[in-house]
N, C-alpha and C positions, 0 to 999 in steps of 0.2 A: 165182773165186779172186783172190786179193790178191797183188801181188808188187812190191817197192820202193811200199810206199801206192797202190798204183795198182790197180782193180780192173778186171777181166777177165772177159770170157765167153770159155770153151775148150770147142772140142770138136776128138773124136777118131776119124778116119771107120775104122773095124775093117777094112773090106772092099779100104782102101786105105794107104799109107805117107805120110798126108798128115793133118792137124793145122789147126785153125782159129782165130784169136784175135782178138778184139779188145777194144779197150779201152771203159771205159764214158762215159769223158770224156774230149778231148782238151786240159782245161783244164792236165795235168803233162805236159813233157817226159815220153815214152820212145821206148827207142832199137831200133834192130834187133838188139843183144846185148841188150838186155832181153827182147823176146819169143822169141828162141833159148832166150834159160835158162832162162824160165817154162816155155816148152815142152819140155825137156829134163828139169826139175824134173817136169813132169807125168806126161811118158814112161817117161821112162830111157833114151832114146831121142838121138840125135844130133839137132838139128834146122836144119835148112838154108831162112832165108826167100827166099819166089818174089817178087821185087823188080817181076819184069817188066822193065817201059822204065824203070824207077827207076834199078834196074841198072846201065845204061849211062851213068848222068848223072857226070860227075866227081863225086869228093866224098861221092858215095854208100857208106856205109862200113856197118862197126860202132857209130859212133856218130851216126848219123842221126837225127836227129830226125821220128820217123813219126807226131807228133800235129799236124806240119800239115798231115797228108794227109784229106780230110774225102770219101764220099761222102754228098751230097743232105743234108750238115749234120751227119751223125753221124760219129762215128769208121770208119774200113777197115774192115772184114774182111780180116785177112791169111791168107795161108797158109802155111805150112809143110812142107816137105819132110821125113821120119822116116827117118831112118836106123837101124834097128833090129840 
């Protein structure tokens, strides 16, 4: 899925209220209200990101920038909380 130019793998685990995203490059900014409302756009669904220790950092917000976060060179896997 495409959302603000930025393209994304999603998935959506049925068996649970939890949501998966990420991006396919982290060459664009996006932010943690961005993958909320793609996922919410997907759902219909409220969606709540699991930060973890990000979390707790000052400055960690809404408008975070989550394309510097890199595992083993690729973009996160995030997840999501579904509030349905």
């Amino acid at each position: 899925m495409t959302y603000k130019g930025i393209t994304y793998s999603f998935e959506r685990i049925a068996e649970k209220p939890i949501a998966y995203v990420q991006a396919s490059t982290n060459s664009s900014k996006y932010t943690v209200a961005d993958v909320e409302a793609l996922t919410r756009q997907q759902t219909g669904c409220r969606a709540k990101l699991d930060a973890g220790v990000l979390g707790a950092l000052s400055g960690f917000g809404p408008d975070a920038d989550l394309s510097i976060v890199n595992y083993r060179g690729k973009p996160f896997r995030w997840s999501l909380a579904l509030s349905c």
